[in-house]
NUVONU-503181 format. One record per residue (C-alpha): x negated, y, z negated. Coordinates in steps of 0.001 Angstrom, whole numbers, plus 500000, padded with zeros to 6 digits. Example, Ala and Ser with C-alpha at 12.3 -4.5 7.8 and 13.67 -1.06 7.14 Angstrom:
487700495500492200/486330498940492860/
This chain:
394181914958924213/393194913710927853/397339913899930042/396211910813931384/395724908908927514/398710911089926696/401059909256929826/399521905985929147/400372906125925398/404377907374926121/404602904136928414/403249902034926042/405463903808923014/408249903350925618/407268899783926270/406876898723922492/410161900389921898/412288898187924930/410605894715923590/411594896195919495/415464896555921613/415036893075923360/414183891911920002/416512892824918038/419719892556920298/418477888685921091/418402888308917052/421131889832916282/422765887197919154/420412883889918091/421301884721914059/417658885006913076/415080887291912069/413675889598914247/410205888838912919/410418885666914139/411175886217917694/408359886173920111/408950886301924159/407089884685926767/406968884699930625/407621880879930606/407848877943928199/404663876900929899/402975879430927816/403999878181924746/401794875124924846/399077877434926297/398955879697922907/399878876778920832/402841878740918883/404098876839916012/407944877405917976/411213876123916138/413471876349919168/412872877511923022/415443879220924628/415616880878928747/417986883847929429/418076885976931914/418410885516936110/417541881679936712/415163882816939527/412938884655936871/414025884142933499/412437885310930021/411356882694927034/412278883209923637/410546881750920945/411711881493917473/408837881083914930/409022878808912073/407296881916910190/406349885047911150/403172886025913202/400853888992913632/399665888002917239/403275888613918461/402056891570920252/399061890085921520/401099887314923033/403607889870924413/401184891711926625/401959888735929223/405251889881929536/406389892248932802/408194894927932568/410674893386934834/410867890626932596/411631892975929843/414339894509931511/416344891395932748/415975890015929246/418038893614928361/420239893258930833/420822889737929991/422094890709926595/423758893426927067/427877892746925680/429406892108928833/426146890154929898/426052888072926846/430046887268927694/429594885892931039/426586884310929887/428971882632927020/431204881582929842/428653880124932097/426919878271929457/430564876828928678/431005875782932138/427659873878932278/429159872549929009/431851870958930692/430173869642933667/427289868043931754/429852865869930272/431489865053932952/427665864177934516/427114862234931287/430671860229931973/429807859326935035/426261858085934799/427267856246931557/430097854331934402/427138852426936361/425892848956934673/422108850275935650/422323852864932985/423208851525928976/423859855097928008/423656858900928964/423083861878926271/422593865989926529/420740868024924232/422132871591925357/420805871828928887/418505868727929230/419793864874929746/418168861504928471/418963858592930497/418693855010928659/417795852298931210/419679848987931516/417913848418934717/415491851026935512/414363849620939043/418000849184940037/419278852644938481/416394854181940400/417228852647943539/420899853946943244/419672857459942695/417708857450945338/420448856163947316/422290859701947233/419130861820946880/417719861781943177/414551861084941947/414149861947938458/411125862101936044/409864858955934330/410769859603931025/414603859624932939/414592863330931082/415889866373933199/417459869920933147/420552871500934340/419410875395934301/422550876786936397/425920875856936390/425325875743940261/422664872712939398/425411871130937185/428602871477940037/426389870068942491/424875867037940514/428400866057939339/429644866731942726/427199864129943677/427664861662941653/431298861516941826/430984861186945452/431502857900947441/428280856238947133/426314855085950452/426264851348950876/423234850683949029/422952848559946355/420033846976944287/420206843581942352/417924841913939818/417733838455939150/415828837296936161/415513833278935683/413007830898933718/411453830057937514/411895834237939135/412054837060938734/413768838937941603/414776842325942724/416803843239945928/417494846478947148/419017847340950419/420940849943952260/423102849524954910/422815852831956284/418887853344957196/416785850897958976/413530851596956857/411935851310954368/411955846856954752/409361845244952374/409006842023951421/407246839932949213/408535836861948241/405044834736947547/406393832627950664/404953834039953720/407204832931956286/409822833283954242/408813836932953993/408672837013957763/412099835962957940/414197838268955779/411923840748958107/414035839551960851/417296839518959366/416593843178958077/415374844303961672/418275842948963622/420812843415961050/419360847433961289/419248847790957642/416973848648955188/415538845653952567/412975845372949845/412039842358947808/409836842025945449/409665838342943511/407443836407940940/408124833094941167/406822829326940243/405381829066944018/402534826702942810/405116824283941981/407534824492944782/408742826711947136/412225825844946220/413178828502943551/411663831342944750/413624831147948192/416871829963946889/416996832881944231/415986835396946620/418705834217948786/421116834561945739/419842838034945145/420200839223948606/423367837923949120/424764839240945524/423258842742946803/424878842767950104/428145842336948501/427687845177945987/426523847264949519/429686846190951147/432129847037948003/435947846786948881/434710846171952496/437016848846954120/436529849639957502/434095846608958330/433944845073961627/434072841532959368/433034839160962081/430151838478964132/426170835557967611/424524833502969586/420736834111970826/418374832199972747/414453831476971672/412758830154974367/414140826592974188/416105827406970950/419648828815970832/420915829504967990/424529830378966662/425844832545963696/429570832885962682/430020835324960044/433646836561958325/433231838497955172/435976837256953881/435541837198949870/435340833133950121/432410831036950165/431569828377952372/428666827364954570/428104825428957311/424839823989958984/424754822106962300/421100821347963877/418182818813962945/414721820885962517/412049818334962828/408863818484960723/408572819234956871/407120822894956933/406453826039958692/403661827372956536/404627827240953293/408758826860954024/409876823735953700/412080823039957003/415029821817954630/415563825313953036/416660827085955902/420479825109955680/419955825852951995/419233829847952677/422677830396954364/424350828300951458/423015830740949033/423628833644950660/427230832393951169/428054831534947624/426682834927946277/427734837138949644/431496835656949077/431678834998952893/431983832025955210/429008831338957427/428498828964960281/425103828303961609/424524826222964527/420441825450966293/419577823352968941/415802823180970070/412574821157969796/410329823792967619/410534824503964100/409411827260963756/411439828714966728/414464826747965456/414169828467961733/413550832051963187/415924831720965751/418552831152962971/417498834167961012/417230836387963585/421006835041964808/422195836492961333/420591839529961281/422461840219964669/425869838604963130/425245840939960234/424882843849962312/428202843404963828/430219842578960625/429019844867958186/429816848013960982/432262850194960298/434535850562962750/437712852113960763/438956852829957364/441144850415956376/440520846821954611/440357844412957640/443068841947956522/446687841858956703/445776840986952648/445146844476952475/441773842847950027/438580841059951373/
């Protein structure tokens, strides 16, 4: 016989042999047949083939890890399928199970155990979430609110798959995620307001001065949350569907429920805030804005802004704006315009907030800024 057919047939006897090892060390592990164990180079693969698969398992390193298949009846293009496999492969999945292997393996697997439910615990703890499950490595996520939820997991760095499905492959993956999630949260916050007339959301985030979208179905409107996000240096989106071809009224009163509901959620226990804060001229407008986040409501307005309307927002609503926003934000706020134009007059006052804002949402410490020791 030709050396070179001889070689090539030893290293495929040799080969055949390590996957018969592989085999029958990962049965004799899994509690199955060995006839019904095929491996793969990824569970990608098994869609590819189309194998009839009972359960899909990874071992091995988690930068290159080996599939195993178990049939639901044995095959006779297990070999065939096998030809994919490395070498390499076929030697970590070895190592893998080798005793002491299998035992640290054991332990690790334990230890992603433990911090999956502590993962599960605390996503199941946020009202945006109705409920949190694991099915060995992978976790379902039920929505309550699945704009809000999303919102808050971007707000410390997640964005996860539609179906709100996802895998923890490493107990490394698992520390870090619960390490996240158990970590102060950012002062973000998202709100949605539902009503027969809207249908609101609000997010925002203190910390960042982009993304700010708005869309209220009220331009001007629109162009005024604008400039309390810009001056108040925060980030803001709003989206809204509301009865705009009836009135105006609804849509900007709920917003300003909404944003003023999200705020406080942003703000929590309000440790560390600056709590107060401006005055700005407009041409011939000045406007004032007294701000104390002080966990009770009250508004005042002081200024006559002639006309009806600037655009489509009605002159009256800008009193009624900072009203809302004070009954949901839990904080007093003064507002004081004097001028001649309306529309300077209404965006002078807006833009006065944003700046008040700034300065009383700031941190500036870390303790609650009361001698209540509670805002």
């Amino acid at each position: 016989m030709n050396s070179d057919l001889l070689s090539f047939e030893r290293v495929g006897l040799a080969r055949r042999s390590r996957l018969e090892m592989l085999r029958q060390r990962y049965a004799a592990q899994a509690g199955c047949a060995p006839s019904r164990v095929v491996f793969l180079p990824s569970p990608d693969a098994v869609d590819l083939i189309g194998i009839d698969g009972a359960d899909i398992e990874q071992f091995g390193p988690v930068e290159a890890p080996i599939t195993a298949v178990r049939l639901t009846s044995p095959n006779p293009d297990i070999a065939r399928w096998e030809a994919l496999l490395s070498d390499g492969l076929v030697e970590a999945g070895l190592t893998a199970l080798l005793p002491v292997s299998s035992a640290s393996n054991i332990s690790k697997n334990n230890e992603i155990e433990n911090k999956i439910k502590v993962v599960l615990r605390l996503f199941e703890a946020w009202d945006e979430i109705e409920s949190a499950v694991a099915y060995g490595d992978q976790i379902s996520l039920i929505w309550a609110d699945e704009a809000a939820a999303r919102a808050r997991l971007s707000g410390i760095g997640l964005d996860l798959p539609n179906s709100g499905q996802f895998r923890v492959l490493s107990v490394e993956d698992a520390r870090a995620l619960a390490d996240r999630l158990a970590a102060p949260s950012v002062r973000a916050a998202s709100v949605r307001r539902t009503t027969k007339e809207t249908d609101i959301l609000v997010s925002l985030n203190l910390e960042q001065c982009a993304p700010v979208r708005i869309s209220t179905g009220v331009e001007y409107f629109d162009h005024m949350l604008e400039q309390v996000a810009k001056h108040g240096g925060f980030s803001l989106e709003v989206a809204c569907e509301g009865d705009t071809g009836i009135d105006a009224h609804h849509t900007i009163e709920d917003v300003a429920l909404a944003f003023g509901d999200a705020l406080a959620k942003a703000l929590g226990d309000r440790r560390g805030i600056g709590r107060f804060g401006f005055e700005l001229p407009m041409d011939e407008t000045r406007a004032g804005v007294w701000i104390d986040l002080s966990g009770r409501p009250f508004s005042k307005f002081e200024g006559d802004i002639p006309g009806e309307r600037v655009g489509e927002f009605p002159v009256e609503m800008t009193s009624h704006v900072f009203r809302s926003i004070a009954d949901s934000l839990k904080a007093a706020i003064h507002v004081s315009v004097e001028g001649e134009n309306a529309h300077h007059m209404t965006e002078a006052c807006f833009k006065a907030f944003g700046r008040a804002l700034r300065q009383a949402v700031k941190v500036e410490g870390d303790t609650i800024p009361s001698t209540k020791g509670v805002l």
